[in-house]
N, CA, C and O atoms as a GROMACS GRO file, in nm:
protein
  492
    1UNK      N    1  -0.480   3.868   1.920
    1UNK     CA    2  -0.370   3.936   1.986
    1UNK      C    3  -0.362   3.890   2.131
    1UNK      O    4  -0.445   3.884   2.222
    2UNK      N    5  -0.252   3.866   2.122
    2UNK     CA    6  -0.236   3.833   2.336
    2UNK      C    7  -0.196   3.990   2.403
    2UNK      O    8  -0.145   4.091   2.355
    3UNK      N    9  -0.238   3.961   2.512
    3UNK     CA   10  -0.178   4.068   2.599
    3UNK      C   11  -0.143   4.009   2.702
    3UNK      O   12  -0.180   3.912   2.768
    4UNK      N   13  -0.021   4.129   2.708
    4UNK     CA   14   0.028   4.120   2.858
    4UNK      C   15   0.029   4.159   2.953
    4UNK      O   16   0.097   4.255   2.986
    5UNK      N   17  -0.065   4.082   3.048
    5UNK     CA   18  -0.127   4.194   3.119
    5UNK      C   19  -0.042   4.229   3.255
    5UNK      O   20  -0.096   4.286   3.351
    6UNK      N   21   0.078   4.194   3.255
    6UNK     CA   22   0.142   4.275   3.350
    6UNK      C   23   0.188   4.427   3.302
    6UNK      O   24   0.197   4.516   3.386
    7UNK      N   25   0.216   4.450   3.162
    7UNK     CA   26   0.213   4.544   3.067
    7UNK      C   27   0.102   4.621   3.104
    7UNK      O   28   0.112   4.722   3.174
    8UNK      N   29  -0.020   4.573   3.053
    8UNK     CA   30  -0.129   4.678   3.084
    8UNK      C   31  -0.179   4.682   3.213
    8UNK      O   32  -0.268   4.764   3.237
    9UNK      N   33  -0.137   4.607   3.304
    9UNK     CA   34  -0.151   4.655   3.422
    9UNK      C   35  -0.069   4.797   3.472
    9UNK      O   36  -0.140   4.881   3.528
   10UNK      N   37   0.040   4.821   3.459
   10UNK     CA   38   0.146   4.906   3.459
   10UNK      C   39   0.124   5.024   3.390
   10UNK      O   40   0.154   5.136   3.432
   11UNK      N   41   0.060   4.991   3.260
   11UNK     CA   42   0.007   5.144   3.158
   11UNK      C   43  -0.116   5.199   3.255
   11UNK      O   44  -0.123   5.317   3.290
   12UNK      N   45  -0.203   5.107   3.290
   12UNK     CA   46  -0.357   5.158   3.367
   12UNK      C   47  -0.251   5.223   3.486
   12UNK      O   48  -0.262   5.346   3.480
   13UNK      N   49  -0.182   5.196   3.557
   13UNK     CA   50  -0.103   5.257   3.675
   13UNK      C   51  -0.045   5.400   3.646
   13UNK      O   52  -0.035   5.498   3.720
   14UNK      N   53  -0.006   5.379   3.505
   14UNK     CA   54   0.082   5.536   3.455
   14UNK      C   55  -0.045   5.626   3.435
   14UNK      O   56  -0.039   5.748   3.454
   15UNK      N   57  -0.137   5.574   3.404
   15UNK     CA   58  -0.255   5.647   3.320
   15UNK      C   59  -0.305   5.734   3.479
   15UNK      O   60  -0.308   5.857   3.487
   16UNK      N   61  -0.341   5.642   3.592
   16UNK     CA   62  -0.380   5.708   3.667
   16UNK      C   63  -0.269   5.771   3.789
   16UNK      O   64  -0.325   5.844   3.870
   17UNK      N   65  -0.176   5.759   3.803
   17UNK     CA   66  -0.024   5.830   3.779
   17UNK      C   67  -0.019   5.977   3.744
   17UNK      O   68   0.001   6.073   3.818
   18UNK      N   69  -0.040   5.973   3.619
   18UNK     CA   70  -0.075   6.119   3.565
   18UNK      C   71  -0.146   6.190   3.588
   18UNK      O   72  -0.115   6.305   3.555
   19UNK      N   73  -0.282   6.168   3.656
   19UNK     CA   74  -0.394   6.237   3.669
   19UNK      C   75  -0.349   6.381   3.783
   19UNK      O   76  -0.374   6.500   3.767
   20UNK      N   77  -0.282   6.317   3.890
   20UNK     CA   78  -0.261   6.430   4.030
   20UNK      C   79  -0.169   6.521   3.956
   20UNK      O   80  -0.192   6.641   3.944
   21UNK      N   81  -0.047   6.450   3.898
   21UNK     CA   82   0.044   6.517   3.878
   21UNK      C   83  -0.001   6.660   3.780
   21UNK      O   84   0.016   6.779   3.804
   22UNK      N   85  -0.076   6.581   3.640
   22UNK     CA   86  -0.145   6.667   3.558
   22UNK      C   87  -0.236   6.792   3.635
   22UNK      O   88  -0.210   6.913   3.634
   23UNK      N   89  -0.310   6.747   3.677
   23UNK     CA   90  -0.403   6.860   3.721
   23UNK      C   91  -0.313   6.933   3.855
   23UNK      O   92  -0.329   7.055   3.847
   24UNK      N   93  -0.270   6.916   3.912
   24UNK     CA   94  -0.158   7.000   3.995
   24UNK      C   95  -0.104   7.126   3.909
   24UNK      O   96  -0.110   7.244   3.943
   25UNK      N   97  -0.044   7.066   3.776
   25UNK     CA   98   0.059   7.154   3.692
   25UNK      C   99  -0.053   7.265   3.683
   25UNK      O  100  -0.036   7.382   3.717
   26UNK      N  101  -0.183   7.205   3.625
   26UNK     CA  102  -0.351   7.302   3.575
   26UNK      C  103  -0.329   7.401   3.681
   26UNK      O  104  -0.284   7.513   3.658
   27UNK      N  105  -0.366   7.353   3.811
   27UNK     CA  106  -0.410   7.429   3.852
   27UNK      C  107  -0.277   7.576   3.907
   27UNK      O  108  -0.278   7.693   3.945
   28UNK      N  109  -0.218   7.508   3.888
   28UNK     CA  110  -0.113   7.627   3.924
   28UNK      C  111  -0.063   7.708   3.853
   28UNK      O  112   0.015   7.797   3.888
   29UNK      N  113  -0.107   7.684   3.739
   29UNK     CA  114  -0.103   7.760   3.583
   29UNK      C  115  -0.206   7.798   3.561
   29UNK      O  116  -0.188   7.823   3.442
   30UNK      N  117  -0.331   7.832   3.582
   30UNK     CA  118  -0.467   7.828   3.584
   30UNK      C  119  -0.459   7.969   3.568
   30UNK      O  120  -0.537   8.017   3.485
   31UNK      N  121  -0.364   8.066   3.644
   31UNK     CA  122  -0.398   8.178   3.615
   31UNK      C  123  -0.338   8.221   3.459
   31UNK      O  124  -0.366   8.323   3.395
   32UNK      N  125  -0.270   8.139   3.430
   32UNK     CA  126  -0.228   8.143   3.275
   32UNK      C  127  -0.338   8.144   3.172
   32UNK      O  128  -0.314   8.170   3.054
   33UNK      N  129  -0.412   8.127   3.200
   33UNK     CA  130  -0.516   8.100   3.096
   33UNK      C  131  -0.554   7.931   3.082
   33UNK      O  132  -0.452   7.863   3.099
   34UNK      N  133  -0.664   7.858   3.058
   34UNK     CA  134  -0.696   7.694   3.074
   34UNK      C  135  -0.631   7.636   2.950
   34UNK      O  136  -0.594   7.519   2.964
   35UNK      N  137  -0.599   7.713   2.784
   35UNK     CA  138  -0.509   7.682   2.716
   35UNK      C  139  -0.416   7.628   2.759
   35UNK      O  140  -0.382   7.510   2.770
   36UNK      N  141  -0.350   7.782   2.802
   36UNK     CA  142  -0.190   7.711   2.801
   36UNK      C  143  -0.166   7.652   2.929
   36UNK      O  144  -0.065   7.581   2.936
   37UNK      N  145  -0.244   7.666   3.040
   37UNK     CA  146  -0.208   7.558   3.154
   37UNK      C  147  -0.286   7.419   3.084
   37UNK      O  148  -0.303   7.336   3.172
   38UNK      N  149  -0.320   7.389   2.996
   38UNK     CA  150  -0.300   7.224   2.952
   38UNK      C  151  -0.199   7.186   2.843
   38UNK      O  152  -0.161   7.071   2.819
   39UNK      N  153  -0.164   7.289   2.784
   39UNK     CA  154  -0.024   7.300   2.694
   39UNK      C  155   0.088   7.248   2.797
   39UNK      O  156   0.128   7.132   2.798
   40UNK      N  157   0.130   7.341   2.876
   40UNK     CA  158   0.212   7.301   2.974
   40UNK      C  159   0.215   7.129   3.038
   40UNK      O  160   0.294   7.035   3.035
   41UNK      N  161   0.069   7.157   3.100
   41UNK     CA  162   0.066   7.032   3.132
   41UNK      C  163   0.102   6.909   3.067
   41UNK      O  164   0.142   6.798   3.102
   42UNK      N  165   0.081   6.950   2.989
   42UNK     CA  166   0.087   6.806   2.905
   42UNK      C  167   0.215   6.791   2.840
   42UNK      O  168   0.269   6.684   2.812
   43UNK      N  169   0.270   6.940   2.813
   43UNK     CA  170   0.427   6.905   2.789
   43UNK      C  171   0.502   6.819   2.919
   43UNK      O  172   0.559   6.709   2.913
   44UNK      N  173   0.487   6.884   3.006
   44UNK     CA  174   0.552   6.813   3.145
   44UNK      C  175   0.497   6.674   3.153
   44UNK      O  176   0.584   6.608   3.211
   45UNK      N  177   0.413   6.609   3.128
   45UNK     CA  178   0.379   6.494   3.115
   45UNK      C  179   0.405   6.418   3.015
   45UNK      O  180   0.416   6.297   3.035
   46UNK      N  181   0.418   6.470   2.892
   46UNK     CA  182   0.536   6.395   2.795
   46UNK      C  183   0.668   6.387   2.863
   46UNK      O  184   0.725   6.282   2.890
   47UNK      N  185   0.714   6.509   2.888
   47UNK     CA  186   0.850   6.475   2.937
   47UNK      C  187   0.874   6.388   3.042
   47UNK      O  188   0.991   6.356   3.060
   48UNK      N  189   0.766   6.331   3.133
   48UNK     CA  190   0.805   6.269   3.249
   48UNK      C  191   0.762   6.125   3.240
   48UNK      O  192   0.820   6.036   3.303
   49UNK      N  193   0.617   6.093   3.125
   49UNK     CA  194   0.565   5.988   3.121
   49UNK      C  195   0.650   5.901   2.993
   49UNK      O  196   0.693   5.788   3.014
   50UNK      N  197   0.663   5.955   2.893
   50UNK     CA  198   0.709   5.903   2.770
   50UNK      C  199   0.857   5.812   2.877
   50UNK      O  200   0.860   5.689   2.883
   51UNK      N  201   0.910   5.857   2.914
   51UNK     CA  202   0.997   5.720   3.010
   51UNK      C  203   0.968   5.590   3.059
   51UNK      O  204   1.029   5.484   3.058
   52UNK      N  205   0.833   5.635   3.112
   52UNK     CA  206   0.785   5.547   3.165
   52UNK      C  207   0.708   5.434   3.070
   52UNK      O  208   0.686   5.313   3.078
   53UNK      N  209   0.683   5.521   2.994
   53UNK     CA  210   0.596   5.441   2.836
   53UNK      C  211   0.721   5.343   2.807
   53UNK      O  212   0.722   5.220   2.801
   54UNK      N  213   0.802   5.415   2.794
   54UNK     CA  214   0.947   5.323   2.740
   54UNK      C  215   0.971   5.273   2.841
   54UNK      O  216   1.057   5.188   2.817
   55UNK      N  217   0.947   5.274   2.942
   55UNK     CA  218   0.990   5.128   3.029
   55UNK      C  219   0.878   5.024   3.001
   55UNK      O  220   0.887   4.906   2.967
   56UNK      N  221   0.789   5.087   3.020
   56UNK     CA  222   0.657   4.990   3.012
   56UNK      C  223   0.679   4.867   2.912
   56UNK      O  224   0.696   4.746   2.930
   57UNK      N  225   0.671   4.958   2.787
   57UNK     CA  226   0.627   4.852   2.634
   57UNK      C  227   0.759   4.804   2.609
   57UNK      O  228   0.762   4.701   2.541
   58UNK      N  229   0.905   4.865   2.656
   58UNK     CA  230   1.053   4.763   2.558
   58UNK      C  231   1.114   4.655   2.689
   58UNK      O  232   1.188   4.561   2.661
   59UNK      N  233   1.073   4.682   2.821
   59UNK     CA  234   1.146   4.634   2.885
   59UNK      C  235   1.110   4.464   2.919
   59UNK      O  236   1.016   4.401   2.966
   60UNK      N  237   1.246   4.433   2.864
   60UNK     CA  238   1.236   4.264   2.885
   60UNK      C  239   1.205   4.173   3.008
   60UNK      O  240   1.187   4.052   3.001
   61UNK      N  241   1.199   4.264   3.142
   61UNK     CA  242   1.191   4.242   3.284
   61UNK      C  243   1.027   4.193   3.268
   61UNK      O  244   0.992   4.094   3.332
   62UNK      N  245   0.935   4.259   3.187
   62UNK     CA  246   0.843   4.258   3.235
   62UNK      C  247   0.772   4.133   3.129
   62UNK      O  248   0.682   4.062   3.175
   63UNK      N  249   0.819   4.116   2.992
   63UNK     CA  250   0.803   3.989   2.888
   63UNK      C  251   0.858   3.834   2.941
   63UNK      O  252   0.911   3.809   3.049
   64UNK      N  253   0.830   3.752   2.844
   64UNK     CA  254   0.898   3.629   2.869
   64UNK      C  255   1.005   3.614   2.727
   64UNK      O  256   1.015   3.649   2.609
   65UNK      N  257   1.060   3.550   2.816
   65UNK     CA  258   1.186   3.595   2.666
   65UNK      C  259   1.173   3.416   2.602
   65UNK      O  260   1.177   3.310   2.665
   66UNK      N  261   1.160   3.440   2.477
   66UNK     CA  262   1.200   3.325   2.382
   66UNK      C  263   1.302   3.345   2.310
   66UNK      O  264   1.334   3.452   2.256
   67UNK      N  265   1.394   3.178   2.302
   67UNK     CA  266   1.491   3.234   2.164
   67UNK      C  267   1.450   3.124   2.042
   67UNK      O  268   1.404   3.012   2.065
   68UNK      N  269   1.470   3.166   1.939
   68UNK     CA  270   1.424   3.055   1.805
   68UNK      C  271   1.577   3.033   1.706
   68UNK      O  272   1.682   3.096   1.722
   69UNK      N  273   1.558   2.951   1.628
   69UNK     CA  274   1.628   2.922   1.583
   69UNK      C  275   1.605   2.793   1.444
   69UNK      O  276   1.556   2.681   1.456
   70UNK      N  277   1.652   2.850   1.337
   70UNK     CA  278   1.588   2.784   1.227
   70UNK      C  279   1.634   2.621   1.231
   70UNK      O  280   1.731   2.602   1.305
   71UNK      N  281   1.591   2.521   1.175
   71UNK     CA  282   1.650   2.410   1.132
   71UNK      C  283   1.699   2.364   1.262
   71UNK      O  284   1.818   2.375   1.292
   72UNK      N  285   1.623   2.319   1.331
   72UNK     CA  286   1.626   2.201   1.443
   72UNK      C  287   1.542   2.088   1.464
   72UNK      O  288   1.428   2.070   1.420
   73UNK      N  289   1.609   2.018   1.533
   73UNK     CA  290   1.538   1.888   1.569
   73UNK      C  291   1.438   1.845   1.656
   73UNK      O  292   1.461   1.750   1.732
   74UNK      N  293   1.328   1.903   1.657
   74UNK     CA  294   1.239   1.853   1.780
   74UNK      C  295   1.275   1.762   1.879
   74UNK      O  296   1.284   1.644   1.846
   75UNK      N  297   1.296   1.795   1.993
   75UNK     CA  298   1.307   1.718   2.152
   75UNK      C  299   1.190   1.633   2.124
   75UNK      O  300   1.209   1.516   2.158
   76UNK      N  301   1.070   1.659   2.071
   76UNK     CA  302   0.890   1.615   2.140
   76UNK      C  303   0.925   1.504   2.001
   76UNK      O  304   0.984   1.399   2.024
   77UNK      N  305   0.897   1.528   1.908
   77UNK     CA  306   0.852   1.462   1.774
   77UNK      C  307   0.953   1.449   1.718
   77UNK      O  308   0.972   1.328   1.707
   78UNK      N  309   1.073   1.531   1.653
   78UNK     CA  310   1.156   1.499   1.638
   78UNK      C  311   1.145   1.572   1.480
   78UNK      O  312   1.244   1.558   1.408
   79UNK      N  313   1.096   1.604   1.457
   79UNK     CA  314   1.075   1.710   1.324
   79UNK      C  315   1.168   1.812   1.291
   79UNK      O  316   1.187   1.902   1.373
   80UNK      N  317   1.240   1.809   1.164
   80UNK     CA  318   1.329   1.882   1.181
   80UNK      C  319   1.216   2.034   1.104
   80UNK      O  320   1.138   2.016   1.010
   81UNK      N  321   1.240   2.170   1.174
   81UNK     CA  322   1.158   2.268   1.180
   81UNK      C  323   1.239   2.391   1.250
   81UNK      O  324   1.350   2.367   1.298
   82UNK      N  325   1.183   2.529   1.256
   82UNK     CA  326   1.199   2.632   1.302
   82UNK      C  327   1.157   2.617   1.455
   82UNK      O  328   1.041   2.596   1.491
   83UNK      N  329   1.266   2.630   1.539
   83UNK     CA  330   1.245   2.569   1.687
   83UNK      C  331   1.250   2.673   1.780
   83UNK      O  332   1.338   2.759   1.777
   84UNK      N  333   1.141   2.668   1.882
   84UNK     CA  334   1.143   2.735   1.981
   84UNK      C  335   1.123   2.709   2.132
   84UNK      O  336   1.046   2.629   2.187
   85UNK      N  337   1.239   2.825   2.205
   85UNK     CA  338   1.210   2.749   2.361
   85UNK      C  339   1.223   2.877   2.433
   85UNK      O  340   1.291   2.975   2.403
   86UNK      N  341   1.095   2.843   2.598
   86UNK     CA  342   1.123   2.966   2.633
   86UNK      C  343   1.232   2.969   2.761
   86UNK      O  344   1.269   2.872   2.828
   87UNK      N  345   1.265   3.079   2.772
   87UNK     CA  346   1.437   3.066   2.821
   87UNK      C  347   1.396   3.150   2.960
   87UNK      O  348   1.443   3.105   3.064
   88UNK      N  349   1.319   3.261   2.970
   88UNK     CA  350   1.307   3.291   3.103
   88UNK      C  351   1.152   3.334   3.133
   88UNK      O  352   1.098   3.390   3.038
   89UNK      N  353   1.090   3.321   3.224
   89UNK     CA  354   0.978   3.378   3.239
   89UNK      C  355   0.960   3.362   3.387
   89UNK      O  356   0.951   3.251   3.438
   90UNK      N  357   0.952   3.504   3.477
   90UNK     CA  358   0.928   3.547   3.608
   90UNK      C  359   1.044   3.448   3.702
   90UNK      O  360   1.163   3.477   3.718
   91UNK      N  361   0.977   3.328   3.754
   91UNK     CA  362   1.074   3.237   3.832
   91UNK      C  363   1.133   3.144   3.753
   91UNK      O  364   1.220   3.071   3.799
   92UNK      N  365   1.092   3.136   3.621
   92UNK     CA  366   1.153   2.994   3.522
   92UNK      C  367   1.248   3.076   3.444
   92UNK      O  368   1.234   3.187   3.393
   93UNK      N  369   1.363   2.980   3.447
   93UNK     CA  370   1.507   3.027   3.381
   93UNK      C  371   1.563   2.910   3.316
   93UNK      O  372   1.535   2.802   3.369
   94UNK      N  373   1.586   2.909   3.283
   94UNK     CA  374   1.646   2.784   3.156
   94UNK      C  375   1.796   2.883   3.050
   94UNK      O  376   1.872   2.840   2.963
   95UNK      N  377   1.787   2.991   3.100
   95UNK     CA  378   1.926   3.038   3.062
   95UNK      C  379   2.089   3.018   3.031
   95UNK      O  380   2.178   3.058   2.956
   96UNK      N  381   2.059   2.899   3.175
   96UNK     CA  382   2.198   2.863   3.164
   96UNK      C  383   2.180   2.696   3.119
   96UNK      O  384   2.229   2.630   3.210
   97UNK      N  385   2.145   2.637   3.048
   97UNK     CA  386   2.126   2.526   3.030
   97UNK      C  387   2.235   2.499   2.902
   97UNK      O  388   2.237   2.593   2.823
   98UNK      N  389   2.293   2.428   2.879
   98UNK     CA  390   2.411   2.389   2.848
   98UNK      C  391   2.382   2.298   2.694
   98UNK      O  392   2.462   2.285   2.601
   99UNK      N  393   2.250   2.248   2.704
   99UNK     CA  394   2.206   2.203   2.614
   99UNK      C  395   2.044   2.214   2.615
   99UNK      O  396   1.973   2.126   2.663
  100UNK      N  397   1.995   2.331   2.556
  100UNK     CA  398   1.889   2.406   2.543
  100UNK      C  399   1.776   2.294   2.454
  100UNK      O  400   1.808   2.233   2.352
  101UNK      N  401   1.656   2.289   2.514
  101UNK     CA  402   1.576   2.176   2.424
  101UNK      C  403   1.466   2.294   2.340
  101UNK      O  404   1.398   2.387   2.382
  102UNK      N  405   1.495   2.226   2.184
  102UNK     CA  406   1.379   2.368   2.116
  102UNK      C  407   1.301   2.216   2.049
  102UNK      O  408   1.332   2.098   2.029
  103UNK      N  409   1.195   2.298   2.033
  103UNK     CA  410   1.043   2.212   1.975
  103UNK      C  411   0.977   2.277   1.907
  103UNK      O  412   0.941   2.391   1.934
  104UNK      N  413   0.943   2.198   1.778
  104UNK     CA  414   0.895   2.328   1.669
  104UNK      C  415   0.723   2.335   1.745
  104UNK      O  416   0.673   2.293   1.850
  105UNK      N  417   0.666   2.429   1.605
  105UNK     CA  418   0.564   2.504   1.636
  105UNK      C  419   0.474   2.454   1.734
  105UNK      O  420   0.452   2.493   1.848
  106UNK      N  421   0.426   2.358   1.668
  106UNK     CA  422   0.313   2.242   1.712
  106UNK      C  423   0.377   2.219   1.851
  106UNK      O  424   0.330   2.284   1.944
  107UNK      N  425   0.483   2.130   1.876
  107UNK     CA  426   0.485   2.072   2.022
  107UNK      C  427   0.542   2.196   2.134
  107UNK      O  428   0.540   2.188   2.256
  108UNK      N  429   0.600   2.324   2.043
  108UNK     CA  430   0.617   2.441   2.161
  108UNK      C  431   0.487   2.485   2.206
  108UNK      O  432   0.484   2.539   2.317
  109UNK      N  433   0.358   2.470   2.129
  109UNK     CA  434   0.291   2.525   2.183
  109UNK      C  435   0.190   2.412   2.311
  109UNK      O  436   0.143   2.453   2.418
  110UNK      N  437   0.181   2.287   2.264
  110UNK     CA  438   0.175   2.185   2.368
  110UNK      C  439   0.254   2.243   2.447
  110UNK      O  440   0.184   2.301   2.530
  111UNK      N  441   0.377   2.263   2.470
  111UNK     CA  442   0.467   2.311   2.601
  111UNK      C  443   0.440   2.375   2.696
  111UNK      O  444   0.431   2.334   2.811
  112UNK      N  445   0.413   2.544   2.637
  112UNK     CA  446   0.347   2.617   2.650
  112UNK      C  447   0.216   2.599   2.693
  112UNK      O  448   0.228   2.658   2.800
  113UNK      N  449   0.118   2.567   2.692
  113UNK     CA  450   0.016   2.503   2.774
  113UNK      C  451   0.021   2.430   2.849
  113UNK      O  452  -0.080   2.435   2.920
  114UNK      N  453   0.117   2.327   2.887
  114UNK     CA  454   0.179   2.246   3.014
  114UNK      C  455   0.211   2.369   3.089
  114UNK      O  456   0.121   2.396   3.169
  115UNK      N  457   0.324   2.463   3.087
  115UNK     CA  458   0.420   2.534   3.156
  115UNK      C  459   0.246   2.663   3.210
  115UNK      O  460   0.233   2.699   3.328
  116UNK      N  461   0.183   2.690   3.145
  116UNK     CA  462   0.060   2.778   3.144
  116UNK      C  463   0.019   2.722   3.326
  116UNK      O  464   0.035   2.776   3.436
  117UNK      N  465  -0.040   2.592   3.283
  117UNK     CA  466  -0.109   2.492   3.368
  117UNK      C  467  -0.042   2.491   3.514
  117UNK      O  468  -0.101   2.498   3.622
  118UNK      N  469   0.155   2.477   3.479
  118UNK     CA  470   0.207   2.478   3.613
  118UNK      C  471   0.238   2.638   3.670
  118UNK      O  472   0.326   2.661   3.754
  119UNK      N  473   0.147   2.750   3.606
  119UNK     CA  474   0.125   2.875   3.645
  119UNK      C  475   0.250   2.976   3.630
  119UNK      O  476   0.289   3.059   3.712
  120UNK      N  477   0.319   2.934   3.459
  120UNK     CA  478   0.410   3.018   3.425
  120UNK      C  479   0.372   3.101   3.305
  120UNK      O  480   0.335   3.044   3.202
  121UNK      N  481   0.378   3.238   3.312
  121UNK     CA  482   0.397   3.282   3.198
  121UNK      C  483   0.479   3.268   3.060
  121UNK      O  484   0.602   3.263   3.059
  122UNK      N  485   0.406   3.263   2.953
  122UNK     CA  486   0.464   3.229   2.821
  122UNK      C  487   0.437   3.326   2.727
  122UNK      O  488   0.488   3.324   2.615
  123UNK      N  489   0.323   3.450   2.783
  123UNK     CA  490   0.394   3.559   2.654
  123UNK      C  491   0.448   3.712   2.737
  123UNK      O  492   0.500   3.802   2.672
   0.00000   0.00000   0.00000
């Protein structure tokens, strides 16, 4: 499995994020009983974190975006194959390219280890 660790950098941030906020709600509910001031708590922390979860894990800002596409011609080798190229990642954009170069499995991932090397993200 790869990770992304700008992803889990961002979850470790929410995780400790929650901590003030959580125990704040505790303690001010505390006279409620330690039950339900962590009932509470933790409802209010679904409601406020689960956003943030969903920004975290769907948002494309923080991935590298690939597009694929079946039955192409390798740029590298020339193999006709299921082709892939990556189209944006942090400062690399290839979005607007007019004639998009895809490379099947084998030489995308040679690519991908070039583009690694010149210190771009690829997942």
């Amino acid at each position: 499995m790869q990770v992304n660790y700008k992803r889990y950098g961002l979850y470790l941030l929410r995780w400790q994020a929650s901590t003030p906020i959580l125990a704040g709600v505790g303690i001010i509910l505390a006279s409620m009983g330690q039950l339900v001031a962590a009932i509470v708590a933790n409802l209010i922390g679904g409601l406020i974190f689960f956003w943030v979860d969903q920004f975290i894990f769907t948002s494309q800002s923080l991935a590298a975006q690939w597009e694929v596409r079946d039955n192409i011609a390798c740029v590298d080798c020339g193999k006709i194959a299921r082709g892939y190229r990556l189209v944006r990642s942090g400062e690399y954009d290839r979005s607007c390219e007019h004639e998009p170069e895809f490379r099947c499995e084998e030489c995308s991932k040679k690519k991908a280890d070039e583009l690694r090397g010149r210190g771009i993200r690829t997942e």
